[in-house]
C-alpha positions in Angstrom: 19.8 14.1 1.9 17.5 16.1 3.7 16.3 14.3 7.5 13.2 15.3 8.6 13.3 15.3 12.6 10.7 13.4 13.8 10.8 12.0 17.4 11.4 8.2 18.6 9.1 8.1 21.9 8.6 4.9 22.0 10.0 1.1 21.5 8.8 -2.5 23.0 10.5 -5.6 22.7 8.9 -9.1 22.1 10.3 -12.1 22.7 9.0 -15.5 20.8 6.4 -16.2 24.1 4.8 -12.7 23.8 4.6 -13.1 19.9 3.0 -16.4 20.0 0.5 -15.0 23.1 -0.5 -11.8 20.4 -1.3 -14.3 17.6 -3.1 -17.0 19.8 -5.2 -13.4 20.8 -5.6 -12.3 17.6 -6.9 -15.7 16.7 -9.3 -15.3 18.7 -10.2 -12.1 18.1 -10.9 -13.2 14.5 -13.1 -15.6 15.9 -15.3 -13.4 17.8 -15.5 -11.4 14.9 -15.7 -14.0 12.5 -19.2 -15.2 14.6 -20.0 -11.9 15.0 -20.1 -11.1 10.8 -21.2 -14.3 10.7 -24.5 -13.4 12.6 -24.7 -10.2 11.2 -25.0 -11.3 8.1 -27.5 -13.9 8.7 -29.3 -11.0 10.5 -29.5 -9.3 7.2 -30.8 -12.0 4.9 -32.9 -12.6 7.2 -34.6 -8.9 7.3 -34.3 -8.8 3.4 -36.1 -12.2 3.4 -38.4 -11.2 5.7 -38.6 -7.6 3.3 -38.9 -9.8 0.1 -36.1 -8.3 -0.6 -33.1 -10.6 -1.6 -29.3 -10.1 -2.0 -28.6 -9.5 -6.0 -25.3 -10.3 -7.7 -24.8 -7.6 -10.0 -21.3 -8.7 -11.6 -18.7 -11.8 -11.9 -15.6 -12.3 -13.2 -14.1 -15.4 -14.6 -10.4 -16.0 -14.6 -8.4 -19.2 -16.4 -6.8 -21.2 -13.4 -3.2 -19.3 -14.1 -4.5 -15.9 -13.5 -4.2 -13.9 -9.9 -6.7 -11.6 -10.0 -6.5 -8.9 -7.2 -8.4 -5.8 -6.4 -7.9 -2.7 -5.0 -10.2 -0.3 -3.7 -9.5 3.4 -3.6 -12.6 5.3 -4.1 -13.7 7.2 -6.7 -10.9 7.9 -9.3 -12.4 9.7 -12.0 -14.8 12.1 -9.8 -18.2 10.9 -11.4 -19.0 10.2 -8.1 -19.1 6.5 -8.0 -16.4 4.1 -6.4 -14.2 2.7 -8.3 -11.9 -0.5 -8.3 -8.4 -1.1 -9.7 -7.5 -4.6 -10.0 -4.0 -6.2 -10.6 -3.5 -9.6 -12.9 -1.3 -11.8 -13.0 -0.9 -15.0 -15.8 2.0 -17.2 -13.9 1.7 -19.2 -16.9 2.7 -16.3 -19.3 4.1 -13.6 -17.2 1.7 -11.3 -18.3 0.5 -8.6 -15.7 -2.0 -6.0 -16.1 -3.3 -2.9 -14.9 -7.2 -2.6 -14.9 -10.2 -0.3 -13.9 -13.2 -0.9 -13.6 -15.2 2.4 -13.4 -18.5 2.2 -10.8 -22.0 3.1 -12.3 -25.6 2.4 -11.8 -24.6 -0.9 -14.6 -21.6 -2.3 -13.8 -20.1 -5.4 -16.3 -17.0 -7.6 -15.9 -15.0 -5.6 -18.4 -12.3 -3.4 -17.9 -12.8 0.5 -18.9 -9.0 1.0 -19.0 -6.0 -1.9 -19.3 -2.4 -1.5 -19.3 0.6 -4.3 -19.3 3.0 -3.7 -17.0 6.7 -4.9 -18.0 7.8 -5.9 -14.5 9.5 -9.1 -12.7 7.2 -7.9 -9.6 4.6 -5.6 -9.7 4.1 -4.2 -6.5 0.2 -3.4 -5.1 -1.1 -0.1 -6.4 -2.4 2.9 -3.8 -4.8 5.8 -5.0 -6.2 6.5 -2.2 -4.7 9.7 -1.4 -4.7 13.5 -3.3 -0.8 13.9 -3.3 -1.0 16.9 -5.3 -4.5 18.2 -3.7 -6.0 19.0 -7.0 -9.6 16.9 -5.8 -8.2 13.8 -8.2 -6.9 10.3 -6.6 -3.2 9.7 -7.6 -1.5 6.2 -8.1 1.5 5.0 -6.6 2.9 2.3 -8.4 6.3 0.0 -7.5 7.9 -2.0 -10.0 11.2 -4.7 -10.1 12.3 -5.6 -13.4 14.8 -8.4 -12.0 15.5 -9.4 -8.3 19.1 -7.4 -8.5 16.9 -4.4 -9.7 16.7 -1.8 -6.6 12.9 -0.8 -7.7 11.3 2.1 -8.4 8.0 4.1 -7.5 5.4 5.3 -10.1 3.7 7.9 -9.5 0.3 8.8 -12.1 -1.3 12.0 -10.7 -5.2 11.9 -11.3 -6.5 14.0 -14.0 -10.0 14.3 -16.3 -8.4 12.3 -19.2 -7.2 9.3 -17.4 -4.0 7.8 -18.7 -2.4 5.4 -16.3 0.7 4.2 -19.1 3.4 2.8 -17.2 5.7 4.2 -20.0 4.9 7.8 -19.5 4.4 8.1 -15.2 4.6 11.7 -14.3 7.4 11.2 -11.5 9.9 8.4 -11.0 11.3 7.5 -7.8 14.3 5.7 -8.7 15.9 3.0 -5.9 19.3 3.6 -7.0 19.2 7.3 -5.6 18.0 5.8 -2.1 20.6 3.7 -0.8 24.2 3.2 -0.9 24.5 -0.3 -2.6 21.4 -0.3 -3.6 20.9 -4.0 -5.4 18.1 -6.0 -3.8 16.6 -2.9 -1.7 13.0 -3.9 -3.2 12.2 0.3 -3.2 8.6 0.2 -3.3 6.3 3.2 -2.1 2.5 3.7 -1.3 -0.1 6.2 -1.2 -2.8 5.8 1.7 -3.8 9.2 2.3 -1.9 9.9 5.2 -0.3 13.4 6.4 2.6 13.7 8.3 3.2 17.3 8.4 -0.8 18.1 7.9 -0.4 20.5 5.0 -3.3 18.6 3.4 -1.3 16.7 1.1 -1.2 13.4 0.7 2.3 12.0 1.4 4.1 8.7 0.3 5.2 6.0 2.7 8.3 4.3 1.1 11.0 1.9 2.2 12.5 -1.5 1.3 13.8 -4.6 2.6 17.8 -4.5 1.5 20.0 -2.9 0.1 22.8 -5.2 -0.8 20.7 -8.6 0.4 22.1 -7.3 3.7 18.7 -7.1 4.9 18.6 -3.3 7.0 15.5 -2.3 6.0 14.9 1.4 5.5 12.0 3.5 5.4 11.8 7.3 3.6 8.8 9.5 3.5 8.1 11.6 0.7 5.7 15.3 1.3 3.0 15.5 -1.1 2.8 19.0 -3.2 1.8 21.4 -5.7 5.5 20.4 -6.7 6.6 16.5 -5.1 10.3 16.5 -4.4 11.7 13.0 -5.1 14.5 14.0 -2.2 13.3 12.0 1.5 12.1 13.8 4.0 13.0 11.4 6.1 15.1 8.3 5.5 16.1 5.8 8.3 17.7 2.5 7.3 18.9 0.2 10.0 22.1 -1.9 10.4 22.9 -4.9 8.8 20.2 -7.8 9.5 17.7 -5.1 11.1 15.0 -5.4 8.8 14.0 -2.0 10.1 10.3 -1.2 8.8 9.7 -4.9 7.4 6.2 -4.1 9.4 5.4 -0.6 9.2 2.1 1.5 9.5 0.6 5.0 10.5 -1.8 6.1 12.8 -2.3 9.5 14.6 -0.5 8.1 18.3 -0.8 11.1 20.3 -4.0 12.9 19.0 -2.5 15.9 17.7 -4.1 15.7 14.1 -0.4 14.5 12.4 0.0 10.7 11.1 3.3 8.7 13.4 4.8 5.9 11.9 5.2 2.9 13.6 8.3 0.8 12.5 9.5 -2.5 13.4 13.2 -3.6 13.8 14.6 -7.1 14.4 16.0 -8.0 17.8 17.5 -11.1 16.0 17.2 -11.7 12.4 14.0 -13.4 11.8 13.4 -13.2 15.6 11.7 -11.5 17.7 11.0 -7.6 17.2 10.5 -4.5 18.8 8.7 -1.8 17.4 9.6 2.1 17.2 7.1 5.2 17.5 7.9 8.1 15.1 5.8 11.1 15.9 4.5 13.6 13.1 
């Protein structure tokens, strides 16, 4: 398995007090914030009252009681230059989970322009909003568990100008079974959030999952976008047993030198407190 190199600089530990100081901040962050959308808001009903202008509803949806209904936004998908959204449902009462776009225009309706049924014991949350293959089309990852000893595998659906998004015919598989020793209950799931680690201009895929073996390491693998995507890592890390290495994980460019850095946590004690790791681009 190929290792991409990429530097640890950094790591901080938290203990319980220091976690429970960053919530209690955070919580009032949201506050501030939450008065502050609050007002801005009011602010603009206000100027469209004041415009005789008012706030227009132009589209609801109506779900039975049993249905999760969650969307997704990732742009526009089919290049007609309108936004589109991609919502995932879910019937707890039947099982039944679905796939379905809703393509933006100057008339949009409550009803879906593509559907497809996913076969899946959990359906992980789609991610378009990156060009993996930098043809100018979003691509969709996808990550999908058939039972909870299943490891999981990624999806991946690259954009095209006939969109077909069948879960039966994706046009690469990254299966969990390659990425992990003992491999049952890793939870391999992937996304696509337009970020670059190597800044090829390629879209790359952030993996990882929370086993393997109900050990609970954790492990997180980074896939290059391409003309041609190689489902071989190139980088893996998975951390010892009870780690939960990357259980919290995102990207942001650290050191300003136009490459995305993951950021990575890893358990101190097992459901305890965490430290988190700097990975540089």
């Amino acid at each position: 398995m190929k290792i991409l190199k990429l530097d640890k600089i950094y790591e901080k530990k938290f203990n319980k007090e220091e976690i429970n100081n960053c919530v209690m901040k955070d919580k009032m962050k949201i506050k501030k914030r939450t008065k502050i959308v609050i007002f801005l808001t009011l602010l603009f009903i206000a100027g469209n009252i004041l415009a005789e202008d008012s706030l227009e509803v132009i589209m609801t949806f109506e779900m039975p009681k049993a249905v999760t209904f969650r969307p997704h936004y990732g742009g526009n998908f089919n290049n007609d230059n309108y936004d589109d959204l991609l919502y995932t449902y879910y019937n707890s009462s039947t099982h039944e989970t679905k796939l379905q776009f809703y393509f933006g225009n100057p008339n949009p309706e409550p009803i879906p322009d593509l559907e497809y049924e996913i076969v899946s014991y959990i359906a992980g949350q789609p991610s378009w909003s990156g060009d993996l293959n930098n043809d100018c089309y979003k691509d969709i990852v996808l990550s999908i568990t058939y039972d909870v000893l299943y490891p999981g595998d990624i999806y991946v659906f690259l954009g095209t100008d006939i969109i077909n998004i069948n879960p039966d015919e994706p046009d690469i598989i990254f299966y969990g079974w390659h990425y992990a020793p003992d491999p049952i209950g890793l939870f391999f799931c992937g996304s696509n959030n337009d970020v670059d680690f190597n800044g090829d201009g390629y879209a790359d895929i952030l993996a990882g999952g929370i086993g393997p073996d109900w050990f609970f390491n954790g492990q997180v693998d980074l896939f290059f976008g391409g003309e041609e995507i190689d489902t071989i890592p190139e980088f893996h890390i998975q951390g010892a047993i009870l780690d939960q290495f990357g259980l919290f994980k995102t990207v942001g460019d650290i050191n300003g030198d136009g490459y995305c850095d993951l950021i990575a946590s890893r358990s101190i004690e097992f459901d305890g407190p965490l430290k988190y790791e700097i990975y540089l681009g």
